[in-house]
C-alpha positions in Angstrom: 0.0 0.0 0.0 1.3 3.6 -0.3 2.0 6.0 2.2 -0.8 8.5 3.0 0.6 12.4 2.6 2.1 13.3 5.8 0.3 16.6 6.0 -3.0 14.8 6.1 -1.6 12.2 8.4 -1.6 15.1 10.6 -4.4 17.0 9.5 -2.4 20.5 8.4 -2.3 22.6 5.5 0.7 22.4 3.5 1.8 25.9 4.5 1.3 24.9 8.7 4.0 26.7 10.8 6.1 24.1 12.7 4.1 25.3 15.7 0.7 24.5 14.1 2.4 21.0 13.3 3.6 20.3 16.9 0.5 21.8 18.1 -1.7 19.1 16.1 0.7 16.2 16.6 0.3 16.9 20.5 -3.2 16.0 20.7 -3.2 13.1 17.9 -0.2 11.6 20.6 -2.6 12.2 23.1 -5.4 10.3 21.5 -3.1 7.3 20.0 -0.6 6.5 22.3 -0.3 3.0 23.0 -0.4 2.9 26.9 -3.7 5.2 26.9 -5.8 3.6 23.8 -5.7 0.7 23.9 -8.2 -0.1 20.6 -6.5 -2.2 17.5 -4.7 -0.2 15.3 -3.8 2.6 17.9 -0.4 2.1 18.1 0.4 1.7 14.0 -1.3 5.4 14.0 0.7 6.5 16.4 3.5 5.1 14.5 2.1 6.8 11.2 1.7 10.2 13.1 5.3 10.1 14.4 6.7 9.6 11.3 5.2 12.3 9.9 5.9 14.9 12.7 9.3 13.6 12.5 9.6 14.6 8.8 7.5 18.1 8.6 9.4 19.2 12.0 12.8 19.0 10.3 13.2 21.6 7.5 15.4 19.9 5.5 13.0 16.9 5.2 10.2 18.4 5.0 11.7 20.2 1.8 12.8 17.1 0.1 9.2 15.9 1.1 7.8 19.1 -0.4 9.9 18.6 -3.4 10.0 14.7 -4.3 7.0 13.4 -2.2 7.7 9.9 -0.3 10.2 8.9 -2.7 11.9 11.6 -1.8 12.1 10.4 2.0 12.3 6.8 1.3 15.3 6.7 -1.2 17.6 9.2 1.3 16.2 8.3 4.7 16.6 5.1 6.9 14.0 4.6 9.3 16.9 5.4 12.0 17.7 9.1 9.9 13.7 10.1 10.1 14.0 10.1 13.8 17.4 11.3 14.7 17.2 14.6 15.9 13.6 14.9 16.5 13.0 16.9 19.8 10.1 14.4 21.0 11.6 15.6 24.2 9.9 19.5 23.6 6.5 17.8 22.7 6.1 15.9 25.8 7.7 18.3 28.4 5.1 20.5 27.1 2.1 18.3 27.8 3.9 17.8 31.4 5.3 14.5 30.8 9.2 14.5 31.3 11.7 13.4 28.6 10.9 11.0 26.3 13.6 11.4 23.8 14.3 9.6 19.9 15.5 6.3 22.4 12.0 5.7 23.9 9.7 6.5 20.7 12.3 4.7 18.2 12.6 1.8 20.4 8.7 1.2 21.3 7.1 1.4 17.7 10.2 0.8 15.7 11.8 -2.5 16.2 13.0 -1.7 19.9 16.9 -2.4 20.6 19.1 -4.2 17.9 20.9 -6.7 18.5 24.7 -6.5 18.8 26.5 -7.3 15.4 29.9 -7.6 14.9 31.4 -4.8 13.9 33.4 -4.2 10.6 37.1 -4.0 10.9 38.7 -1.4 9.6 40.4 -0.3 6.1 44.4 -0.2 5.9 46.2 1.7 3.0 49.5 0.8 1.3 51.4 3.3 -0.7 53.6 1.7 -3.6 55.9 3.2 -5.4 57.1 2.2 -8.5 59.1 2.9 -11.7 57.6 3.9 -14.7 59.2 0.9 -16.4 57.3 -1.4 -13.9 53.4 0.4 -14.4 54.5 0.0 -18.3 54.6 -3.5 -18.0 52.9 -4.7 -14.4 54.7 -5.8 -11.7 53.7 -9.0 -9.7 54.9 -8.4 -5.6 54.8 -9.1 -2.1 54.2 -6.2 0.6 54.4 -6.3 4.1 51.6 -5.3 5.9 51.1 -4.3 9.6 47.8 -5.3 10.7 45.3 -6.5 13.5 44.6 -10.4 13.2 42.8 -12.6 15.1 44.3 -14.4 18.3 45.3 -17.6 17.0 45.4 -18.5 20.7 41.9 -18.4 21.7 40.8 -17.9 18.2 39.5 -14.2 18.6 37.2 -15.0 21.8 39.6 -13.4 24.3 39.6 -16.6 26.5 42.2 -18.8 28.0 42.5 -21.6 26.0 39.9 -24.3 27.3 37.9 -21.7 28.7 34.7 -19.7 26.7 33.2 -16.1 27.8 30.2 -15.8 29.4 27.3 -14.0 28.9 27.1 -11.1 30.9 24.3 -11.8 33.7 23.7 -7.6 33.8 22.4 -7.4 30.3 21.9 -10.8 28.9 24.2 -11.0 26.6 23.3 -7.6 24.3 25.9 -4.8 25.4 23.2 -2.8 26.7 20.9 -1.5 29.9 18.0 0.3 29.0 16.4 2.2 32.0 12.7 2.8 31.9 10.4 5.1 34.1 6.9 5.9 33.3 4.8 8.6 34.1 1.6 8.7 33.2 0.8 7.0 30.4 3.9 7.9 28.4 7.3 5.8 28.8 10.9 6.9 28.8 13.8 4.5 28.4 17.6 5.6 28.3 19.8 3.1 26.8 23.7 2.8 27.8 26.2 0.4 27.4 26.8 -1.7 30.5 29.5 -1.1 32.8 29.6 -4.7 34.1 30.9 -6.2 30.0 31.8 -2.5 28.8 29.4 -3.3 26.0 30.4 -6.3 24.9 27.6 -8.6 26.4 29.9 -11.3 27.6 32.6 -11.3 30.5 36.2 -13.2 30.3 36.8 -14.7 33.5 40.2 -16.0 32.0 41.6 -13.8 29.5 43.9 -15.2 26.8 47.5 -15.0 27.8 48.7 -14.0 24.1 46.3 -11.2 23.5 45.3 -10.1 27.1 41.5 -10.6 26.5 41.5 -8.9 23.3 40.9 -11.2 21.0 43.1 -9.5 18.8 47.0 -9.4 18.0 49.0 -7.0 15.8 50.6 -9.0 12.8 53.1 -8.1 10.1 51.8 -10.4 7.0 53.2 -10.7 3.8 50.8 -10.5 0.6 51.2 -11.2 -2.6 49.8 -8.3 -5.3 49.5 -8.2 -9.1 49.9 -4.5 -10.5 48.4 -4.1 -13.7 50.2 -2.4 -16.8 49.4 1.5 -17.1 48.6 2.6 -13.8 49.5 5.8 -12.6 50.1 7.8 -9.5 46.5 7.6 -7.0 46.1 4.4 -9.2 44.2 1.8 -6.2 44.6 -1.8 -5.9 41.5 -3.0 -3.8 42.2 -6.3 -1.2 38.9 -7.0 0.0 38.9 -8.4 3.0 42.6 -8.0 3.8 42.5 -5.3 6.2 42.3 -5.1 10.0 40.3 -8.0 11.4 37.1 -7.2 13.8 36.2 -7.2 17.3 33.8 -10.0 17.8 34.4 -12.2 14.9 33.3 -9.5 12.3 33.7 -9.1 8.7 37.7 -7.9 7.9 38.2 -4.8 6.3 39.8 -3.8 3.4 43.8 -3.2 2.3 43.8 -0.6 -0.5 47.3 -0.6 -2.3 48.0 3.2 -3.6 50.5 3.5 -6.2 52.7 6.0 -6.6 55.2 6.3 -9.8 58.5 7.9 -9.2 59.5 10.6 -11.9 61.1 9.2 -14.9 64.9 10.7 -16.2 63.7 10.5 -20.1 60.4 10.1 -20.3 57.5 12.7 -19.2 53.5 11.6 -19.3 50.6 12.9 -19.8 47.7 10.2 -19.9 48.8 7.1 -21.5 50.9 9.2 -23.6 54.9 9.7 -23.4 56.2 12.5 -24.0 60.7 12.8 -24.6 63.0 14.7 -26.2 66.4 14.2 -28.4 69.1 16.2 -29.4 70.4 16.5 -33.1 73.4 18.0 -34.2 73.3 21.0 -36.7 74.1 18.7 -39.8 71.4 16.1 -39.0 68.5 19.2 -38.8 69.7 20.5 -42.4 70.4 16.9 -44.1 67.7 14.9 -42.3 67.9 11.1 -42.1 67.3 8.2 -39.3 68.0 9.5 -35.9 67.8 6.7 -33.1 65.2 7.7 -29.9 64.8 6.0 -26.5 61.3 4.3 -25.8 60.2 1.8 -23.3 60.6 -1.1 -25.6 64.3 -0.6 -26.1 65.6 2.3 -29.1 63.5 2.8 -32.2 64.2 5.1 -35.2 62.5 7.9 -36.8 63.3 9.6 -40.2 64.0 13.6 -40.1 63.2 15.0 -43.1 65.6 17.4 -44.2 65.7 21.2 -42.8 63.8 19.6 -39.7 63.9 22.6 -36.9 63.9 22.8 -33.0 60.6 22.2 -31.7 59.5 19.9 -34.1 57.4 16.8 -32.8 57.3 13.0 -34.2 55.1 10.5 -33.2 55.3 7.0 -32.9 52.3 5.1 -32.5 51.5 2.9 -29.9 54.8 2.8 -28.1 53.4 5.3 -25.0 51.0 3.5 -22.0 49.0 0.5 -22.0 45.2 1.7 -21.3 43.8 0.1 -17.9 39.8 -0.3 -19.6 40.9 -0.8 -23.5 43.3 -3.3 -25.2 45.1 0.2 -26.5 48.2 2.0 -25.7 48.9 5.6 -26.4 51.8 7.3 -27.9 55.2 8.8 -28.0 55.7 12.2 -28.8 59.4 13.2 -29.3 60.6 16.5 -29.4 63.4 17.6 -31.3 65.9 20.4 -30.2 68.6 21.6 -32.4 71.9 21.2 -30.7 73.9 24.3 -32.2 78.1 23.5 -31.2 79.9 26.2 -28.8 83.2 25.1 -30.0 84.5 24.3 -33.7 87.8 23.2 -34.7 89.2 25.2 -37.5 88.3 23.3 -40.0 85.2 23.5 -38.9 84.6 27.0 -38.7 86.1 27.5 -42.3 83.2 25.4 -43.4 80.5 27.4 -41.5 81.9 30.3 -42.8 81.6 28.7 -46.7 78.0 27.9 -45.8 77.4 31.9 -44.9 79.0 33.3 -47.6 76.1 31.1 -49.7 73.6 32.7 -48.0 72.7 29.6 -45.3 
């Protein structure tokens, strides 16, 4: 079924101030709460009239609402993001009912406490550096990386070997004490983590003598990586699941290997082209003819035509970068720069000076 409009869920014009809002959602609490009616289908409308106060009483969704409608809501808010923030708190202090809070309505009509998950460990980074000759053709490696692993010992419970945790008789097991008072007919409940487990809903009456209760030892491990040909500096290798290990038998984060390629002496580039430059003496620029150039092959050869002058570019296909998302590699672009001589013999010179006196 599709959601009703929020502003008829509370029965408001669209242009209500947030104090006509509040003022309406007040008496529909009033009417709906659970604890005081206690006819079917009471406490799904108090539910739907939460939800909505929750939305019209935050500018910023009640603009997107405004704007998109329930899709709007539905594809950028969890249930958890509607209610954060709300000041429930205001609306029942002013009926002279003391806090109630986003814990106590969240946690009555909206699934109540979750229960503990493990948590995720957390993501490591490994900067790489490299030659350019190694992202031209891939490398194939082994890194060293410091990290959090799970106690082989007591295999990541904590305990002595032999020995299990136990669950903690304070909470039963979830991490968490919720304190409840009523007054009235409204309810308010404050949740904490308990003291007795520090949250973790078990107690270790033995603690592992390797990782001191833990669960978790800091390891240097040694992984082997494939790099590609033609990444470039900020290039990312992702690991999945070769970062830090979790608390609590979680899911293992991941290792993301950041490569970094050192300056070249020859070669310059720009995309997956290369860009270099040669030096030809004054003879080769007027005569022309094959002039050797470095690529990352090995030397190749290009033909100067005659009168060829500084500045002048030649490309040779396909001998720059191999592309990372296309079987294709880019170019190389060599620059030429006429090297004119700051000595001559005197042979030499007699010749220049021929070549003048015909005009060149």
């Amino acid at each position: 079924m599709s959601k009703r409009d929020y502003y008829d869920i509370l029965g408001v014009p669209r242009n209500s101030s947030k104090d006509q809002i509040k003022n309406e959602y007040r008496k529909l609490a009033l009417k709906y709460h659970p604890d005081r009616n206690k006819e079917p289908g009471a406490e799904d409308k108090f539910k739907e009239i939460s939800e909505a106060y929750a939305i019209l009483s935050d500018d910023d969704k009640r603009a997107q609402y405004d704007s998109y409608g329930h899709a709007g809501i539905d594809s950028r808010y969890t249930t958890e993001d509607i209610f954060r923030g709300v000041n429930f708190d205001e609306v029942f202090r002013d009926i002279g009912f003391g806090s109630g809070g986003f814990e106590s309505i969240f946690d009555m009509f909206f699934g109540g406490r979750e229960e503990r998950r493990p948590t995720r460990g957390g993501d490591l980074r490994y900067d790489l550096e490299i030659s350019l000759e190694q992202a031209y053709s891939g490398l194939a490696t082994e890194i060293e990386v410091p990290r959090r692993e799970r106690c082989s010992e007591c295999n990541g419970t904590g305990a002595k070997s032999g020995t299990s945790p136990k669950k903690c008789s304070e909470c039963g097991g979830t991490g968490q004490i919720q304190h409840v008072q009523t007054r009235g007919f409204i309810h308010f409940a404050r949740i904490e983590p308990c003291r007795k487990c520090r949250g973790r809903g078990t107690i270790i009456e033995k603690p592992c003598t390797v990782c001191r209760g833990v669960g978790i030892v800091e390891r240097h491990r040694r992984i082997n990586i494939r790099i590609p040909p033609g990444v470039d500096t900020g290039s990312q290798l992702i690991l999945r699941g070769e970062g830090d290990a979790a608390n609590g038998g979680g899911q293992r984060g991941n290792l993301y290997v950041v490569v970094n390629v050192r300056p070249h002496d020859v070669f310059r580039r720009e995309g997956n082209d290369l860009l270099s430059n040669i030096e030809v003496n004054f003879s080769k620029a007027i005569l022309g003819g094959e002039v050797e150039v470095p690529t990352l092959d090995g030397p190749a050869k290009i033909v100067m035509p005659p009168g060829t002058q500084t500045g002048a570019v030649f490309r040779l296909r396909r001998k720059g970068m191999p592309s990372l998302r296309e079987n294709d590699r880019g170019d190389e672009l060599v620059a030429v720069r006429v090297k004119t001589p700051s000595k001559l013999t005197s042979k030499q010179r007699e010749l220049v000076e021929e070549l003048s006196r015909e005009g060149l």
